[in-house]
Structures are given as C-alpha cells and as structure tokens.
N, C-alpha and C positions, 0 to 999 in steps of 0.2 A: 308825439311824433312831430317833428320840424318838418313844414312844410314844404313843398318844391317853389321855384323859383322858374319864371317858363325863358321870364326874358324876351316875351312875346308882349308889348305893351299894352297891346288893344286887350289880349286876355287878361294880365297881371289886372289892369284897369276895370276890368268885368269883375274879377273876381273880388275887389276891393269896393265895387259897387255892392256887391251881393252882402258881402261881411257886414259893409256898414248898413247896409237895409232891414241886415237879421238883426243885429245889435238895436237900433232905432227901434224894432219889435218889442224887446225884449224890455225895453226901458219903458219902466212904469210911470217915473218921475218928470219926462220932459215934456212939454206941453207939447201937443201934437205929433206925437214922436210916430204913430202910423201914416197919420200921413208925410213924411218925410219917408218914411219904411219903404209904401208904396213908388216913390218917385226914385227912391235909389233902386229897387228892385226891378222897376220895368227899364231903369236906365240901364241894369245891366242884364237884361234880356235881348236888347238890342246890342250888346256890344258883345257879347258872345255870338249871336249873327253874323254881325260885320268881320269875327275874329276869325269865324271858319273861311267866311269870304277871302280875307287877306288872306288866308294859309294856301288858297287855291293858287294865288295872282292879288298882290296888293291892289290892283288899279281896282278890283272889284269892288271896293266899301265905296267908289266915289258915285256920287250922281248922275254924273255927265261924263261917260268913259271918254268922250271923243276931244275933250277940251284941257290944253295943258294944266295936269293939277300941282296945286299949291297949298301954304298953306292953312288958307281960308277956305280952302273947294269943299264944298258940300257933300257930304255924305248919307247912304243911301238909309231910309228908312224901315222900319220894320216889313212892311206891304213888298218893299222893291227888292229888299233882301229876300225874304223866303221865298219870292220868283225867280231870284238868281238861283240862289239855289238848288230850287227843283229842278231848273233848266243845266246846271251841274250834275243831275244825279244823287242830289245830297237832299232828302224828303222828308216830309216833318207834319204828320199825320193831322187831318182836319181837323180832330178835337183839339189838337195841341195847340192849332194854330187859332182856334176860339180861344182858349183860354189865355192864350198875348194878347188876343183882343178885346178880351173883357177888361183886363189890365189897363189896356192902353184907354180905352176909354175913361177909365176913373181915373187916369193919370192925368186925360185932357180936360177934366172937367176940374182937379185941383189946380192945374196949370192955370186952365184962363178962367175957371170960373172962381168957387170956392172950393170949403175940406169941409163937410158935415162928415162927422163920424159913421160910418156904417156898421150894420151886424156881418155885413157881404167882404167888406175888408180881407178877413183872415183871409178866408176861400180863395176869392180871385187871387190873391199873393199865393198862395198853395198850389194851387191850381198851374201858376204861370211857373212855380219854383220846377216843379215836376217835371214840368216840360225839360226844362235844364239839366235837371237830375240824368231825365236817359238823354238828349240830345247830344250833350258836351260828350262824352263816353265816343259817342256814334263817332261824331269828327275828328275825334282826338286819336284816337285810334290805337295809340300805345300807353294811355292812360285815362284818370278816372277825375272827377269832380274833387272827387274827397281828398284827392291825391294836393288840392291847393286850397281847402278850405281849413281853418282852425279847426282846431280836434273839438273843442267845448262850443264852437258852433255849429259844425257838422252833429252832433247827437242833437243840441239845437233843435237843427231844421227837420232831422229825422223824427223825433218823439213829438217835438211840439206843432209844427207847422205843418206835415206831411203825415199821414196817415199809416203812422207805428205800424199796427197789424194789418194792414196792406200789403208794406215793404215787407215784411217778413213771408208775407203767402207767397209774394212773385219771387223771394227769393229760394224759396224752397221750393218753387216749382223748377229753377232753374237746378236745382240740386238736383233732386231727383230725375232728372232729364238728361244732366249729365252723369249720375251716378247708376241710372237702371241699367241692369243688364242681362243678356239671356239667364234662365237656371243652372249652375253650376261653374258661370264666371265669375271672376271678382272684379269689382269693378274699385274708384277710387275711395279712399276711407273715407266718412263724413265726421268732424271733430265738431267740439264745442269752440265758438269761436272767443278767445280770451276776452278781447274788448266789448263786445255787446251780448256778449252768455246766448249767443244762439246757435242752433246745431247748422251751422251755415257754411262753415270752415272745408273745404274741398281738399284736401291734401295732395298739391299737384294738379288743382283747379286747369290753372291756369296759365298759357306758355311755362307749364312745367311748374310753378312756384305754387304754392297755397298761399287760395285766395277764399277770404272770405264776401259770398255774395250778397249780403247784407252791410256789410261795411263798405262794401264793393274797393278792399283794397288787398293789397298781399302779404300778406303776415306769417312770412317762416317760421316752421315750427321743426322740434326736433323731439323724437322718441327716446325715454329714459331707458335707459340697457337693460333694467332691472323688472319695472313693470310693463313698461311697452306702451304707457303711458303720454297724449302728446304735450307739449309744454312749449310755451313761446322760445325759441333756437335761443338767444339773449339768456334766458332764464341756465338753459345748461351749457354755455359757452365754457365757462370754464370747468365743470365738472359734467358727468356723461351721466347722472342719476338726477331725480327730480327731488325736491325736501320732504316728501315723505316717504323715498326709500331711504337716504340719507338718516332719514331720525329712527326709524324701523334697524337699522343698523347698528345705529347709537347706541338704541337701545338693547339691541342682541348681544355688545359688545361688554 
C-alpha cells in the first residue's frame, strides 16, 4: 500500500523520524545502531507534539508566543507541549506521559553524557512508540498512524517492538463492542482481515468503509455472488466470484 503524503512538514518530519529510528532497530550490523534508534525515536515523539500543536494555531510549537517568531525561534519542548495541550483539551493520560519521560531521560543521558547498552532500551522505545500509536489517531482525527508508515515497518513495530498479543486483545475488545448486540439483531459482520489473518475486519467498521482494527486501517472488501464469501474489493474488481468458485466452475464445466 503506497503511503499517504500529509504535506504537513512538522508530521511528514515526525514520521521520517520514526521510520528511521525503526530501521536503526532493526539493524543488526551498524555499530550503535540503538542508540541512534532511541534518539530518532524520542525526536519524533516530540514532533508529533508540536504537529498537533501547529494543527491547532502554528504560533503554538514556539517558546515565547509573545515575541516576533523567525526562523531561529525556539520551540516548545516536550513538558511545555503536553501543557499546551491539555490546556487545549487535547489529553494524554499519565502513564503515557511517564513513558516520554523515561525516553527522554535515556535520550539526555546519550546526548550529554554516554550510550552503554541497555536491557531497558527496547521497553522505553516501546513503551514511548505506544503512546504514538493511540495519540496520533486521537488528533488526527480523519486518519491513522499506519495510514503514513511503511507497510514492512508498520508489522515491524506491531510484532517486534509492541506487544503482538496485546494489540490484538484491545482490538477485539473493540470489536466486540462494536459488533454486540441485543438477541435477535444483527449487528456488523466480523471478517478475517486479509493483511494480518485476524478476525478484526468490521465490515462497515467504520465512517461506513471496513476497517480492520488491528491494522487500524480500511480495507474494502467485496462478497463473491456465489459463496457470499469476503475478498479484498481489488481481488473481484474485475470479476464478481472469488477463485475458488471460479475453479469449482471450471471444474463443473
């Protein structure tokens, strides 16, 4: 899936921090490649901060609102951001906000001091990504994280760094919450979701489109006329049967 493009710099910026901090993870061969991880990772913890900030009113990323800004003006940091923003109405629950700040400390201590290796590494980067994972959704408001991440770094940060069977419990609880319904209604069909094989697939999830909440993105699908069957919409664009009533046919014929 080709990603989206925001056109937003401070996000585009955030999210090219993030990419390159998973990648740096991921790389076994470069020397000190986590902590370089960690330093792209908590840079882009902060610039998605400052991104909801500016979506509010540009002048809020800056330090000093009261003084003409340029383009050296100092901008606001992680502490003064998320006062802004809760003084906005845009909230970002205590745990979440420990866990920037465990970040940020291992980030100051590679900054001015050194980088000994840790066991605590992974964690605090996981811990900080999370936060990201539901925040950016929150402010974004018509769209999703995953919606601007690479497709082979997003299962990435889902499997490896983020805690696989987690995301899967919170997303089936969300299923199920929106799928329960009195006895004798129907409520929306729950599919297999093609991309990550989990029963997560909401059919008309969401603003009407199926969305899978494990992927947390929206993945049209369409029913084969024959088995009733769902299949990614692409799959039956040009024909209205899925391939194996197609070969069940064939083979009838």
């Amino acid at each position: 899936m080709v990603k989206k493009q925001t056109g937003c710099p401070i996000f585009d910026n955030a999210v090219d921090s993030l990419e390159h901090g998973l990648r740096l993870y991921q790389d076994g061969n470069y020397p000190n490649a986590h902590k370089h991880a960690i330093l792209a990772v908590y840079q882009a913890v902060e610039l998605f901060l400052k991104d909801a900030l500016y979506r509010i009113n540009p002048v809020l990323i800056y330090a000093d609102i009261d003084k003409q800004v340029r383009d050296d003006s100092r901008t606001v940091g992680f502490k003064d951001a998320v006062v802004r923003l809760e003084n906005l109405n845009v909230h970002i629950a205590t745990e979440s906000k420990q866990s920037i700040e465990r970040l940020q400390k291992r980030r100051n201590v590679i900054e001015h001091l050194e980088y000994k290796p840790s066991d605590n590494d992974r964690s605090r980067m996981a811990d900080a990504i999370k936060v990201l994972y539901d925040f950016v959704p929150q402010y974004l408001k018509d769209g999703e994280l995953a919606d601007y991440i690479d497709d082979d770094l997003w299962r990435e940060l889902q499997v490896f760094i983020l805690d696989y069977e987690k995301l899967v419990a919170e997303a089936q609880t969300q299923v199920d919450e929106l799928t329960t319904v009195p006895p004798g209604d129907y409520g929306p069909e729950v599919v297999e979701c093609p991309q990550c094989g989990n029963a997560t697939l909401v059919i008309g999830g969401r603003n009407s489109g199926d969305y899978c909440f494990f992927c947390r993105r929206t993945l049209p699908m369409a029913q084969c006329c024959d088995c009733s069957e769902y299949y990614p919409a692409e799959m039956l664009k040009e024909v209205s049967r899925c391939p194996d009533c197609m070969w069940a046919q064939g083979e009838k014929g």
